[in-house]
mmCIF file of the N, C-alpha and C atoms, coordinates in Angstrom:
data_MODEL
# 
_entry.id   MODEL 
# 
loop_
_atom_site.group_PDB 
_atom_site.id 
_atom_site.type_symbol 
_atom_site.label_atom_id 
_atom_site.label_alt_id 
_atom_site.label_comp_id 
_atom_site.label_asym_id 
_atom_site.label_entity_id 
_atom_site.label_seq_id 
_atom_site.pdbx_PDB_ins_code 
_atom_site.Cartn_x 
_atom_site.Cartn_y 
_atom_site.Cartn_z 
_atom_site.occupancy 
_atom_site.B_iso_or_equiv 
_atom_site.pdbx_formal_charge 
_atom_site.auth_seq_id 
_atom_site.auth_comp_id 
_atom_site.auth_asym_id 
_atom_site.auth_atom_id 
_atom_site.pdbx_PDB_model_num 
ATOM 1   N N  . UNK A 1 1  ? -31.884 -58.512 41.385 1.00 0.00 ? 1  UNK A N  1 
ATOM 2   C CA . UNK A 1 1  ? -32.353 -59.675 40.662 1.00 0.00 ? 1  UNK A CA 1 
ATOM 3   C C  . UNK A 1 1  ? -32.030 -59.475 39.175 1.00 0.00 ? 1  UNK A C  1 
ATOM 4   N N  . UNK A 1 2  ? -31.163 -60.696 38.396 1.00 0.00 ? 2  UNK A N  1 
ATOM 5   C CA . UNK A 1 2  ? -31.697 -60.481 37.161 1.00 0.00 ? 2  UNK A CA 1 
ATOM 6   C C  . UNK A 1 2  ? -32.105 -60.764 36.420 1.00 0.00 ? 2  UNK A C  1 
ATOM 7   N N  . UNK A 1 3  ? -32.245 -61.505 35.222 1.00 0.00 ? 3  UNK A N  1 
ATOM 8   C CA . UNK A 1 3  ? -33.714 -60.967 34.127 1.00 0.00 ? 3  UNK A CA 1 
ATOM 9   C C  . UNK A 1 3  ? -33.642 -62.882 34.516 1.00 0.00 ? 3  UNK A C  1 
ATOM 10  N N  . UNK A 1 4  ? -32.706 -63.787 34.409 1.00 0.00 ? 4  UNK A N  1 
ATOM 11  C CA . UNK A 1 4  ? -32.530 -65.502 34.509 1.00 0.00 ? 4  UNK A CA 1 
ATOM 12  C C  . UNK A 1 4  ? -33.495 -65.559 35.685 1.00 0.00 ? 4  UNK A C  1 
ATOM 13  N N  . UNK A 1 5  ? -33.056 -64.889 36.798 1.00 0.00 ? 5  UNK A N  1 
ATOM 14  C CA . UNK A 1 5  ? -33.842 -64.884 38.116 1.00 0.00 ? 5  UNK A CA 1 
ATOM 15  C C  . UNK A 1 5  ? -35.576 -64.841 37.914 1.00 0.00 ? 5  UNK A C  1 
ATOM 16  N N  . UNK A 1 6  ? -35.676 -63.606 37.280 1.00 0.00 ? 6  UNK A N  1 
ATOM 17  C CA . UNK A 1 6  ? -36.977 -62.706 37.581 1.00 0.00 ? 6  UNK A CA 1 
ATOM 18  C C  . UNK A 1 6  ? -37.779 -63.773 36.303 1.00 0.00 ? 6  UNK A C  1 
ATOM 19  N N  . UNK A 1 7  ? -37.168 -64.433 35.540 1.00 0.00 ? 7  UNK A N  1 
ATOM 20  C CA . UNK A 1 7  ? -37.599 -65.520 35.101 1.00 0.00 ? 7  UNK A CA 1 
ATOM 21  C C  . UNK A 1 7  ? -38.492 -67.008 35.266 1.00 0.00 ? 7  UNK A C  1 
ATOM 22  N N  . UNK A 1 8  ? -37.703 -67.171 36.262 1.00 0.00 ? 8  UNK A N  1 
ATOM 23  C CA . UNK A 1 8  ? -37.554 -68.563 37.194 1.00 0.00 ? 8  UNK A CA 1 
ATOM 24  C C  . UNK A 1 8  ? -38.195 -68.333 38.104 1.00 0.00 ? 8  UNK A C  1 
ATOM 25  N N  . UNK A 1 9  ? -38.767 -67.026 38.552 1.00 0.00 ? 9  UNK A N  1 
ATOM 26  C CA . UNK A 1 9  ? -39.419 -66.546 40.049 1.00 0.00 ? 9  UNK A CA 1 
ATOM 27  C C  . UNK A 1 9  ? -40.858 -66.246 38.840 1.00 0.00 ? 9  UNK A C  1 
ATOM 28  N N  . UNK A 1 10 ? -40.718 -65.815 38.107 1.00 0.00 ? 10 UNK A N  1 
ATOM 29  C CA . UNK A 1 10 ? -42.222 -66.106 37.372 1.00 0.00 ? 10 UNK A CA 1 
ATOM 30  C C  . UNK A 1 10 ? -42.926 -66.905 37.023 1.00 0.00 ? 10 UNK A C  1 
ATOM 31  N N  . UNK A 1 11 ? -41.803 -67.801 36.325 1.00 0.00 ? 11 UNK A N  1 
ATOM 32  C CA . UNK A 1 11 ? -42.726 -69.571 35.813 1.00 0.00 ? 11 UNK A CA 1 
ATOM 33  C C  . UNK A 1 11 ? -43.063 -70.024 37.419 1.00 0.00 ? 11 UNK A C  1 
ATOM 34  N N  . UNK A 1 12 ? -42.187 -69.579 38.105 1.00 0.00 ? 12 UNK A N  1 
ATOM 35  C CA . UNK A 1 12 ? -42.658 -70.507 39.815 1.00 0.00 ? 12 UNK A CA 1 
ATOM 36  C C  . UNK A 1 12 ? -44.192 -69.777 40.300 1.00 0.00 ? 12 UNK A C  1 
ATOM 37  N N  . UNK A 1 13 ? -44.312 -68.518 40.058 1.00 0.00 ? 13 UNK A N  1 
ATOM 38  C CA . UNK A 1 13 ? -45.575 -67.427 40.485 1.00 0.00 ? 13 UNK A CA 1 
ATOM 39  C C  . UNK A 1 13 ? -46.307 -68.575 39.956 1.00 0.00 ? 13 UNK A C  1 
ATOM 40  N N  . UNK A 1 14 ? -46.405 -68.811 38.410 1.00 0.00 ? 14 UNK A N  1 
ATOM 41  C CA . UNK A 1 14 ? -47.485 -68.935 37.494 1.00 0.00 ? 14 UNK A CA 1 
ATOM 42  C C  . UNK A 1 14 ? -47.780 -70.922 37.572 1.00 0.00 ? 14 UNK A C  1 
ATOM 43  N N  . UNK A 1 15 ? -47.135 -71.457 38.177 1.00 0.00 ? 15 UNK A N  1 
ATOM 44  C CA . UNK A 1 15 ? -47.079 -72.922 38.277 1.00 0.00 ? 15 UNK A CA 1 
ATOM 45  C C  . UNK A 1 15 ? -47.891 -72.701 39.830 1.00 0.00 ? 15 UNK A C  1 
ATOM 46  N N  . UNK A 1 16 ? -47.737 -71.928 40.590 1.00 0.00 ? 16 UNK A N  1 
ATOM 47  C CA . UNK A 1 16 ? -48.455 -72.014 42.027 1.00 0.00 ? 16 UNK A CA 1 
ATOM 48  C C  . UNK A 1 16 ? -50.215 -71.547 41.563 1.00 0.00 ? 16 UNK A C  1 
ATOM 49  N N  . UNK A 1 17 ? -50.194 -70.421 40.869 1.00 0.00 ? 17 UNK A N  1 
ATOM 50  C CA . UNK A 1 17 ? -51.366 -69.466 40.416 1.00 0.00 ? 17 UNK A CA 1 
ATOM 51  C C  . UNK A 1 17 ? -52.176 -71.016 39.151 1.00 0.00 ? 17 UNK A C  1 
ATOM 52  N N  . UNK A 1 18 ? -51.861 -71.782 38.387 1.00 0.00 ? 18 UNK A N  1 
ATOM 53  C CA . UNK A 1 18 ? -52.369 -72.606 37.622 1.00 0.00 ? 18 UNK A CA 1 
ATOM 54  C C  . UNK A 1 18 ? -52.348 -74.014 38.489 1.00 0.00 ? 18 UNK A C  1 
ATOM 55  N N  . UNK A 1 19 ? -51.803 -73.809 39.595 1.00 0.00 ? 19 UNK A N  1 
ATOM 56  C CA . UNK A 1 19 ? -52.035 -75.144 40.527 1.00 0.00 ? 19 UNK A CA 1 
ATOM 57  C C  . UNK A 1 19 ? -50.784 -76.648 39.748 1.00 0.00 ? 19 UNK A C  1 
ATOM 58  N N  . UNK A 1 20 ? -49.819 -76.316 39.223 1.00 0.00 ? 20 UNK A N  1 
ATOM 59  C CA . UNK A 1 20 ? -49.099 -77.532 37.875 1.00 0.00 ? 20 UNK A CA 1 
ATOM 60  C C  . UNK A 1 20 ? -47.716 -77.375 39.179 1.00 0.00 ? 20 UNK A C  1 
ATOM 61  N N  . UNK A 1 21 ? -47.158 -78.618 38.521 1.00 0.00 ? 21 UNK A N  1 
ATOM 62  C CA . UNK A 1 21 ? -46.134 -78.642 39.318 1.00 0.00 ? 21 UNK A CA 1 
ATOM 63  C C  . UNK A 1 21 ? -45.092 -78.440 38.091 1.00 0.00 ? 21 UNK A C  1 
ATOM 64  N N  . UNK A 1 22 ? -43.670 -77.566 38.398 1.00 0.00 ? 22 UNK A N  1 
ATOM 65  C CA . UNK A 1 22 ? -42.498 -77.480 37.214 1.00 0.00 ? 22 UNK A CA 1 
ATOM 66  C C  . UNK A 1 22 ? -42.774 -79.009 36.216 1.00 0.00 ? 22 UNK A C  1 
ATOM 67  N N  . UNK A 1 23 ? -42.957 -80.151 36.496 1.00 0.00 ? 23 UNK A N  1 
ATOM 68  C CA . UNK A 1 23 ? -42.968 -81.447 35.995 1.00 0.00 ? 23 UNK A CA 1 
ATOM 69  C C  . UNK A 1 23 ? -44.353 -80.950 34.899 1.00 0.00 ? 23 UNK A C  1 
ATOM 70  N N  . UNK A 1 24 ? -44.965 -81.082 35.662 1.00 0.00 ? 24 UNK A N  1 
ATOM 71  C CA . UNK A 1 24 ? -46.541 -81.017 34.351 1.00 0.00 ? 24 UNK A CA 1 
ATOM 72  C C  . UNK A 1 24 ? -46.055 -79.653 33.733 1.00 0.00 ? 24 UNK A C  1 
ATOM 73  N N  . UNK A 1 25 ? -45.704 -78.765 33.676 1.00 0.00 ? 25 UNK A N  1 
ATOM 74  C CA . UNK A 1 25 ? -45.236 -77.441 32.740 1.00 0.00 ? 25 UNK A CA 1 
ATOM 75  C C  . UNK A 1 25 ? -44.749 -77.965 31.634 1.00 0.00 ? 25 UNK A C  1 
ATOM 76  N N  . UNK A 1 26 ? -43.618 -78.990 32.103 1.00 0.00 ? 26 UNK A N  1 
ATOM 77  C CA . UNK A 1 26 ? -42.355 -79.693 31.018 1.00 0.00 ? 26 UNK A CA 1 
ATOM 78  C C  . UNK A 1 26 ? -43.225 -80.373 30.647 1.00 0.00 ? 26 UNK A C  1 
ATOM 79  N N  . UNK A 1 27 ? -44.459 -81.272 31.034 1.00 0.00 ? 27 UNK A N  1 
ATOM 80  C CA . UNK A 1 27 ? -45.179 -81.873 30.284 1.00 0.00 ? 27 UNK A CA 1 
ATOM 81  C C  . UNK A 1 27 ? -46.001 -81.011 28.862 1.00 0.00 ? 27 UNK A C  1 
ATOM 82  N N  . UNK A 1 28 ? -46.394 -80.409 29.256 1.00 0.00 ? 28 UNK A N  1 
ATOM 83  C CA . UNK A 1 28 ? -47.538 -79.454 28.611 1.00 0.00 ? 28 UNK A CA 1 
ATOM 84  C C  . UNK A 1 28 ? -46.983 -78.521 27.716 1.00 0.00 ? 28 UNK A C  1 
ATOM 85  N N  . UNK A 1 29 ? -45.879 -78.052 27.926 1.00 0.00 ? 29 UNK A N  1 
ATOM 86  C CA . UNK A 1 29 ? -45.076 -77.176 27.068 1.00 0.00 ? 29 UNK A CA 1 
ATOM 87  C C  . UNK A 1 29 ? -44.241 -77.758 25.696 1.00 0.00 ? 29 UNK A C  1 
ATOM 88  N N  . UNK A 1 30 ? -43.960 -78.754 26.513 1.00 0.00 ? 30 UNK A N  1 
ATOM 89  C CA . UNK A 1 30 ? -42.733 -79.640 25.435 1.00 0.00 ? 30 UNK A CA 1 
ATOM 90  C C  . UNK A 1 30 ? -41.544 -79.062 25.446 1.00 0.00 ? 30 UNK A C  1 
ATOM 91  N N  . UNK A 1 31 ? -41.596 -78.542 26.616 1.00 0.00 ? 31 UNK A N  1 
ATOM 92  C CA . UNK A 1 31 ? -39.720 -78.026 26.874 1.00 0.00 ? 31 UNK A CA 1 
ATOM 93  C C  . UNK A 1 31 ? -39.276 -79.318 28.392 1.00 0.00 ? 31 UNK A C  1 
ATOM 94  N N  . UNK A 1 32 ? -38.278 -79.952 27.680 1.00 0.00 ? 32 UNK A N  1 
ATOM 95  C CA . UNK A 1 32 ? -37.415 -80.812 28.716 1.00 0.00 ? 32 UNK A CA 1 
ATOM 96  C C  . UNK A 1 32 ? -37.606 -80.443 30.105 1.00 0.00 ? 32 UNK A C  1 
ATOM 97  N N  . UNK A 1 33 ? -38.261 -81.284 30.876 1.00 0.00 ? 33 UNK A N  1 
ATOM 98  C CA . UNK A 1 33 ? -37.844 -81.075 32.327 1.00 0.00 ? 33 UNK A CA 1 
ATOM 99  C C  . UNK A 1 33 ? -36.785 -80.474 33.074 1.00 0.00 ? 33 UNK A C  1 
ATOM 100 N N  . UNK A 1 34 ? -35.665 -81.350 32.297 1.00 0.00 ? 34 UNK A N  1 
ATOM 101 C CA . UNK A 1 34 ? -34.100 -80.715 32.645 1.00 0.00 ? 34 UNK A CA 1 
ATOM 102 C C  . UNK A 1 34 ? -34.064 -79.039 32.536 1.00 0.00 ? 34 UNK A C  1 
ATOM 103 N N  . UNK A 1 35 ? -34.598 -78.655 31.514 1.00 0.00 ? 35 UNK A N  1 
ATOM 104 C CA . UNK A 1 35 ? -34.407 -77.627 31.094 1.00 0.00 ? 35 UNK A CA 1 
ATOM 105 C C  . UNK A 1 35 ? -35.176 -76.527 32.235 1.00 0.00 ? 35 UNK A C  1 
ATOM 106 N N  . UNK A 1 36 ? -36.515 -76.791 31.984 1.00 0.00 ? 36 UNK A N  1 
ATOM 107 C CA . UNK A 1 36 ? -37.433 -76.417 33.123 1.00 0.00 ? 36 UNK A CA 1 
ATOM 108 C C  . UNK A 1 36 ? -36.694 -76.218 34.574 1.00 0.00 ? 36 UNK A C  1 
ATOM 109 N N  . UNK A 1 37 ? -36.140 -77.675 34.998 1.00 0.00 ? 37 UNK A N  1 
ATOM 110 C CA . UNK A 1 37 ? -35.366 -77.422 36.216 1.00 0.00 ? 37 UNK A CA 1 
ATOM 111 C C  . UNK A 1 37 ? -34.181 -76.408 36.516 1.00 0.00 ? 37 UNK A C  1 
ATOM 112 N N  . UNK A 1 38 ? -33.450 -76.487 35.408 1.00 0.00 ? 38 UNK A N  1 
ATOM 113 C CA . UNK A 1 38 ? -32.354 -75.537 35.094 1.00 0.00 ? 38 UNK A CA 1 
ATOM 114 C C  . UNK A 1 38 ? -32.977 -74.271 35.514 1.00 0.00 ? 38 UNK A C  1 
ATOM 115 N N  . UNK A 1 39 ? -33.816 -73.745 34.647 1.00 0.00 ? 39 UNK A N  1 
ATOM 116 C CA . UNK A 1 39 ? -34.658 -72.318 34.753 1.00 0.00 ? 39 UNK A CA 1 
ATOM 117 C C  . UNK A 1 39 ? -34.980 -72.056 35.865 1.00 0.00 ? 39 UNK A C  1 
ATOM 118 N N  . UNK A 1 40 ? -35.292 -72.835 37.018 1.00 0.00 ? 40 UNK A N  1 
ATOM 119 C CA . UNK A 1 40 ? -36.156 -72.412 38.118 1.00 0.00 ? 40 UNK A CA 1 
ATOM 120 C C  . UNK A 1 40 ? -35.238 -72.713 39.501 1.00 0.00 ? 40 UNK A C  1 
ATOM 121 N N  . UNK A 1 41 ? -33.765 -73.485 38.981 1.00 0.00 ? 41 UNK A N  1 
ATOM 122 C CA . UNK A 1 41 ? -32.695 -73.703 39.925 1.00 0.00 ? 41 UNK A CA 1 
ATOM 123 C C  . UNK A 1 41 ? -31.564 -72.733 39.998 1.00 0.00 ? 41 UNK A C  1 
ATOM 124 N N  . UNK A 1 42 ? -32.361 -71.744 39.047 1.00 0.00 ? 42 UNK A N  1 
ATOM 125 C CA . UNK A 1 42 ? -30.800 -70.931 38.756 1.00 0.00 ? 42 UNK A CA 1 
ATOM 126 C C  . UNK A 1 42 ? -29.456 -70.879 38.150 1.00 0.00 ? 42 UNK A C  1 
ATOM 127 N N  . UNK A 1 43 ? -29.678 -71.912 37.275 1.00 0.00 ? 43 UNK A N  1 
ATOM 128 C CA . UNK A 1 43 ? -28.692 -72.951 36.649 1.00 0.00 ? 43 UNK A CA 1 
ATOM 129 C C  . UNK A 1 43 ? -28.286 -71.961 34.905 1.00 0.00 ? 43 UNK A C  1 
ATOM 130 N N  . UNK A 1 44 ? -29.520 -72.202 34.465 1.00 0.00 ? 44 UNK A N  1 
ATOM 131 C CA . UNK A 1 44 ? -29.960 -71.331 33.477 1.00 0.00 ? 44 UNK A CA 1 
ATOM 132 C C  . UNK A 1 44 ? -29.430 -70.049 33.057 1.00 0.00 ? 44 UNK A C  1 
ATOM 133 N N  . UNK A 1 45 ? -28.763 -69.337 32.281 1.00 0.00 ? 45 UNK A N  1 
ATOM 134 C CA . UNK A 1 45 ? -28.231 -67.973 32.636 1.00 0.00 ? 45 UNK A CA 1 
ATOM 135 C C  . UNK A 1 45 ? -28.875 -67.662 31.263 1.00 0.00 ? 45 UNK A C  1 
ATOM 136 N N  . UNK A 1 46 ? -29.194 -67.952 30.021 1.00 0.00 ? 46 UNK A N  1 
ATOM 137 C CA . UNK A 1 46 ? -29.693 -67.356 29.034 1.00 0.00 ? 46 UNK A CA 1 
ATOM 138 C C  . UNK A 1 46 ? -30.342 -68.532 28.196 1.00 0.00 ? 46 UNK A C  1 
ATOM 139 N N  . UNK A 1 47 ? -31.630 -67.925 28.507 1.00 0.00 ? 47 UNK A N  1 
ATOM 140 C CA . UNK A 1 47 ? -33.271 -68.188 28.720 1.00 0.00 ? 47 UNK A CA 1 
ATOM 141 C C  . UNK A 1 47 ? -33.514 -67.712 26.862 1.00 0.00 ? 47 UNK A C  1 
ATOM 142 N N  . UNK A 1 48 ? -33.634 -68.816 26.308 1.00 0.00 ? 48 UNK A N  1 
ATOM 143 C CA . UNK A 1 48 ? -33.956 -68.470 24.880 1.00 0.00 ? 48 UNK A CA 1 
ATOM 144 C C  . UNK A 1 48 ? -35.329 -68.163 24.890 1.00 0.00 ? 48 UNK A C  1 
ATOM 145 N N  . UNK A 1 49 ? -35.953 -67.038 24.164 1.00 0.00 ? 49 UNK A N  1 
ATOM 146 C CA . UNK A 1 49 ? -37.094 -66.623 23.879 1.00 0.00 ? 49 UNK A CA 1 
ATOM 147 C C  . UNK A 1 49 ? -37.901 -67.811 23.294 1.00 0.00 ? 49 UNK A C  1 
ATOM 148 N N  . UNK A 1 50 ? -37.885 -68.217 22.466 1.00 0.00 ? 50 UNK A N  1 
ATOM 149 C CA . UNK A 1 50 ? -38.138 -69.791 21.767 1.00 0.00 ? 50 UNK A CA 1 
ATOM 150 C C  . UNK A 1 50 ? -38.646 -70.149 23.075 1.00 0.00 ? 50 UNK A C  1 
ATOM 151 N N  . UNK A 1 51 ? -37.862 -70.594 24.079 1.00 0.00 ? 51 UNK A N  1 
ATOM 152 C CA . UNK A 1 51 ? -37.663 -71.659 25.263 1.00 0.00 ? 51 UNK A CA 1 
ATOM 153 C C  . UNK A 1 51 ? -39.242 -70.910 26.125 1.00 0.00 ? 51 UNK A C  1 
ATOM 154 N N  . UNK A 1 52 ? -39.115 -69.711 26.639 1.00 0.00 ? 52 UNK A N  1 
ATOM 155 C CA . UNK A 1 52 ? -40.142 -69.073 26.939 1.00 0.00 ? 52 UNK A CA 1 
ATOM 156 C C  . UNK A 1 52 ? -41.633 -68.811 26.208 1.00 0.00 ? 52 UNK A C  1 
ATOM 157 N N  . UNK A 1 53 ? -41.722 -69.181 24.993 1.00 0.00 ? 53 UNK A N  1 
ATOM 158 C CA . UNK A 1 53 ? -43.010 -68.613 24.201 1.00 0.00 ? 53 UNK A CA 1 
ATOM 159 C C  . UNK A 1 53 ? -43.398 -70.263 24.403 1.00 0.00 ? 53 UNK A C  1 
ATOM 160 N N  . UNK A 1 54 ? -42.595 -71.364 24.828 1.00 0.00 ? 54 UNK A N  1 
ATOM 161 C CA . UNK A 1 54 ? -43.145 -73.007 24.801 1.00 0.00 ? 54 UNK A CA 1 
ATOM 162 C C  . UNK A 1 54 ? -43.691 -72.631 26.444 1.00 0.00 ? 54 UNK A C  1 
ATOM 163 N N  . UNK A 1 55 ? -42.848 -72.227 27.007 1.00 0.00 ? 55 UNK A N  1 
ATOM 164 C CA . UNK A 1 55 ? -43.300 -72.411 28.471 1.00 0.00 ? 55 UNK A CA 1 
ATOM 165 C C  . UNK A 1 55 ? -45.076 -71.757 28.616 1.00 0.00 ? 55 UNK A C  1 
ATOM 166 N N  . UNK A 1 56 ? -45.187 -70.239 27.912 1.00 0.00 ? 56 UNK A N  1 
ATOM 167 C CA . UNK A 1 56 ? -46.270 -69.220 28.303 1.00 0.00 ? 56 UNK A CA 1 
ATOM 168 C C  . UNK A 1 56 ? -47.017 -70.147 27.613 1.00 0.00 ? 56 UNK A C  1 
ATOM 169 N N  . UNK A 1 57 ? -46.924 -70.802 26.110 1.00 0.00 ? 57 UNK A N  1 
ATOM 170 C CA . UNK A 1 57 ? -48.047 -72.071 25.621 1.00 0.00 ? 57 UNK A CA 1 
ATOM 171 C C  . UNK A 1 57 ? -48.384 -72.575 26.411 1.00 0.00 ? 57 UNK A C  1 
ATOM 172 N N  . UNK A 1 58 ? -47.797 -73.674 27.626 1.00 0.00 ? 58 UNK A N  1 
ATOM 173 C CA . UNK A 1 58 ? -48.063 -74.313 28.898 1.00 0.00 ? 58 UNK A CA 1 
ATOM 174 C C  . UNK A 1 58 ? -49.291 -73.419 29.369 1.00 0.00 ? 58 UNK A C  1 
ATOM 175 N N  . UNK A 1 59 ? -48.703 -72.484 29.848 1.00 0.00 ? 59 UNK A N  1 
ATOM 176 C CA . UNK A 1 59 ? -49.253 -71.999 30.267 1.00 0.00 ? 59 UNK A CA 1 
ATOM 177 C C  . UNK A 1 59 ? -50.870 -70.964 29.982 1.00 0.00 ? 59 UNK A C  1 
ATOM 178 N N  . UNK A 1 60 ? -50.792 -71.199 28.360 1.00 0.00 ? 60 UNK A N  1 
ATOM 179 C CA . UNK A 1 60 ? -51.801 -70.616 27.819 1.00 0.00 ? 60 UNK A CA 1 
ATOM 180 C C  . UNK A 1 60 ? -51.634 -68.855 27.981 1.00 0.00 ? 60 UNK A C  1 
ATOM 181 N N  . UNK A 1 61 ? -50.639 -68.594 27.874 1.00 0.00 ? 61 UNK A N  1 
ATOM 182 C CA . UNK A 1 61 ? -50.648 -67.144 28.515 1.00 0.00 ? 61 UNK A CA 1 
ATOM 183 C C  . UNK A 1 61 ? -49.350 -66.555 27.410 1.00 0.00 ? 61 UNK A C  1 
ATOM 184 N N  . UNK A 1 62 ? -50.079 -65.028 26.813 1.00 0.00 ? 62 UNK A N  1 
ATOM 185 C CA . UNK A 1 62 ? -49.253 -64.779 26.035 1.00 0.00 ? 62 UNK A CA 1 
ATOM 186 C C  . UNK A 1 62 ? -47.685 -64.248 26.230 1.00 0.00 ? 62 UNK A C  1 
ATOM 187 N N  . UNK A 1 63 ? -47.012 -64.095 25.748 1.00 0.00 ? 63 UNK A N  1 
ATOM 188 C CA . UNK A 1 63 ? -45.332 -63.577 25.968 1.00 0.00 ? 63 UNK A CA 1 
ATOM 189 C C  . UNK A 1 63 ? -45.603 -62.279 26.529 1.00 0.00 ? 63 UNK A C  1 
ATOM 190 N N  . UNK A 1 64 ? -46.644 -61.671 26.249 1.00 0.00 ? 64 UNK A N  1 
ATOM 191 C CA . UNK A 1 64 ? -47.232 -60.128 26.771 1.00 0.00 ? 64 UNK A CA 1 
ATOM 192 C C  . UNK A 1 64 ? -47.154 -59.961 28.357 1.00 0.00 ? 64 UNK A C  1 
ATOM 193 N N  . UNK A 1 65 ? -48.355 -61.176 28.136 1.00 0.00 ? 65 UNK A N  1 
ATOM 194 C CA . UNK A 1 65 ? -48.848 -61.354 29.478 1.00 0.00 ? 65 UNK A CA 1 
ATOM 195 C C  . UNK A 1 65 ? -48.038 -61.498 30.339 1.00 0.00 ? 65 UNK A C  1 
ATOM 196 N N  . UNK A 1 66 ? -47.066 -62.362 30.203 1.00 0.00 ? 66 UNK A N  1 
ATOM 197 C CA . UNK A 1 66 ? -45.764 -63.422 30.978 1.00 0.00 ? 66 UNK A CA 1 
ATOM 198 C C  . UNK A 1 66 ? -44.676 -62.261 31.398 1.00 0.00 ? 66 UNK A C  1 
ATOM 199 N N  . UNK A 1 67 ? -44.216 -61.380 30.673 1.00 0.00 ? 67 UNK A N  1 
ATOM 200 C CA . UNK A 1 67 ? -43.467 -60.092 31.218 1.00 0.00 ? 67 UNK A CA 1 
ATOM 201 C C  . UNK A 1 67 ? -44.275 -58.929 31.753 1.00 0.00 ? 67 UNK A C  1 
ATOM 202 N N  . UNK A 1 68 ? -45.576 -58.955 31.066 1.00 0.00 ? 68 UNK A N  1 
ATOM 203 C CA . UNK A 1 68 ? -46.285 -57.894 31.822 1.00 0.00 ? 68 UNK A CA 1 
ATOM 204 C C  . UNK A 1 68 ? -46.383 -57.926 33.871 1.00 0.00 ? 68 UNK A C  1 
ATOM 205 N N  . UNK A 1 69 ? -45.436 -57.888 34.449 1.00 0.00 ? 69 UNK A N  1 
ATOM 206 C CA . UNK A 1 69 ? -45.660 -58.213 35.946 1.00 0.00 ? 69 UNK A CA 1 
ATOM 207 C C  . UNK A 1 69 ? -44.469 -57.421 36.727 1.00 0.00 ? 69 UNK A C  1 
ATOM 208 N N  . UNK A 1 70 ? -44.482 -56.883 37.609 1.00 0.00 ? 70 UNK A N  1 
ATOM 209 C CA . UNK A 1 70 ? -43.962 -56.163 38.207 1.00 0.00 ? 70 UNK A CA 1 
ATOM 210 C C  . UNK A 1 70 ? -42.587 -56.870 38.847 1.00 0.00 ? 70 UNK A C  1 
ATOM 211 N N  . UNK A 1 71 ? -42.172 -58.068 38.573 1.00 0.00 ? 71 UNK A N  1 
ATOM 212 C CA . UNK A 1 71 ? -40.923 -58.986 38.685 1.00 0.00 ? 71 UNK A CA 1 
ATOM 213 C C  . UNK A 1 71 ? -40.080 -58.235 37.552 1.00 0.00 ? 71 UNK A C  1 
ATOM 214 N N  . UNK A 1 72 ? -40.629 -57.910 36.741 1.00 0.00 ? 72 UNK A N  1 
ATOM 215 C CA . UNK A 1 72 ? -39.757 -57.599 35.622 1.00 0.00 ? 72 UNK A CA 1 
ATOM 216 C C  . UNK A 1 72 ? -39.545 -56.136 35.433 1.00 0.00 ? 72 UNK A C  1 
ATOM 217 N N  . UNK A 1 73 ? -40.572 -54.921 35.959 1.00 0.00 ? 73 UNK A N  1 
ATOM 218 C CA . UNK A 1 73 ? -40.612 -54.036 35.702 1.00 0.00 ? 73 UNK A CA 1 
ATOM 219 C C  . UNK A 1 73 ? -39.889 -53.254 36.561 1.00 0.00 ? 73 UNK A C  1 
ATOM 220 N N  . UNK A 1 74 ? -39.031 -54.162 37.784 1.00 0.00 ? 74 UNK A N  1 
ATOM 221 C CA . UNK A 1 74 ? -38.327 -53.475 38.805 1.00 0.00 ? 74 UNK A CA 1 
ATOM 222 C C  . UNK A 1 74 ? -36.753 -53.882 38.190 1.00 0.00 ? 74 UNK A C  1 
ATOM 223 N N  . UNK A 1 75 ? -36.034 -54.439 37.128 1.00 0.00 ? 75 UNK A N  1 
ATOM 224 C CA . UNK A 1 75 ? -35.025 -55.240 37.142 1.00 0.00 ? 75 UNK A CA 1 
ATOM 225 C C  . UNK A 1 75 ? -33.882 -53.788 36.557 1.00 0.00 ? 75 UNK A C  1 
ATOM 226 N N  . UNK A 1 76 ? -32.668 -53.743 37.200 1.00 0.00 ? 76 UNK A N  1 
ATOM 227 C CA . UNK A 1 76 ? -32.030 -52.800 36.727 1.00 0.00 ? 76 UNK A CA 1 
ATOM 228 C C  . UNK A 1 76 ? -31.141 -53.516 35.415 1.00 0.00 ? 76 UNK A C  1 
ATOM 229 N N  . UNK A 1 77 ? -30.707 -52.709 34.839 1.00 0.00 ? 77 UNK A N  1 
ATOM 230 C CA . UNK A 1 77 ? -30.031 -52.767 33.634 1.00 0.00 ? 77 UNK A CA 1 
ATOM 231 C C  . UNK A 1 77 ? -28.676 -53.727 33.811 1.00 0.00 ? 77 UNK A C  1 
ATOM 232 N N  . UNK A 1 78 ? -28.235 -55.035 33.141 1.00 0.00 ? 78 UNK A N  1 
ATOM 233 C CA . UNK A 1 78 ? -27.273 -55.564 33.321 1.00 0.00 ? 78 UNK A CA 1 
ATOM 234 C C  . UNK A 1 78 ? -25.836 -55.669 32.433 1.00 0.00 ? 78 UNK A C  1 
ATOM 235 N N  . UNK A 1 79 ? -24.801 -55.134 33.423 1.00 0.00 ? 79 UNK A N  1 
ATOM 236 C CA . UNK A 1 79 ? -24.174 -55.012 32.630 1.00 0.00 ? 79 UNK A CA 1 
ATOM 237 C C  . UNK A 1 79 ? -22.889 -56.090 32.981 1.00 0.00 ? 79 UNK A C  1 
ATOM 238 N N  . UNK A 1 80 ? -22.000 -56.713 31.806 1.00 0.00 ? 80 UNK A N  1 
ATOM 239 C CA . UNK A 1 80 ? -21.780 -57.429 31.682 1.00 0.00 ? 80 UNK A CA 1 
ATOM 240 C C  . UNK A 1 80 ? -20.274 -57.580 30.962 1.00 0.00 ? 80 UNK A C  1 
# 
């Protein structure tokens, strides 16, 4: 998995765990739906930090919090 993935498999964890559908996220965050969709379709390949600190707002949950999870702590090094 990598980091775009382990991304998109988190906002999806945290939209099931807060009960919101990807749509109300893009609502609540103020990041574009499109964009949102991109992220969670795999579309997405580089995930601006900016783009993520609107999403964890949604979500009320700090940038800490949001990588603190074992999706991320398994990801090997990408090279490119």
């Amino acid at each position: 998995m990598n980091i775009s993935e382990a991304v998109a498999e988190r906002i999806l964890e945290l939209c099931k765990q807060n009960n919101i559908t990807v749509n109300k996220l893009s609502t609540i965050s103020g990041v574009t739906q499109s964009t949102v969709n991109d992220i969670v379709n795999h579309k997405a390949k580089n995930i601006g930090i900016i783009t993520i600190k609107k999403l964890c707002d949604g979500f009320d949950l700090t940038i800490t919090d949001f990588f603190d999870n074992d999706i991320f702590r398994s990801l090997e090094q990408e090279l490119y």
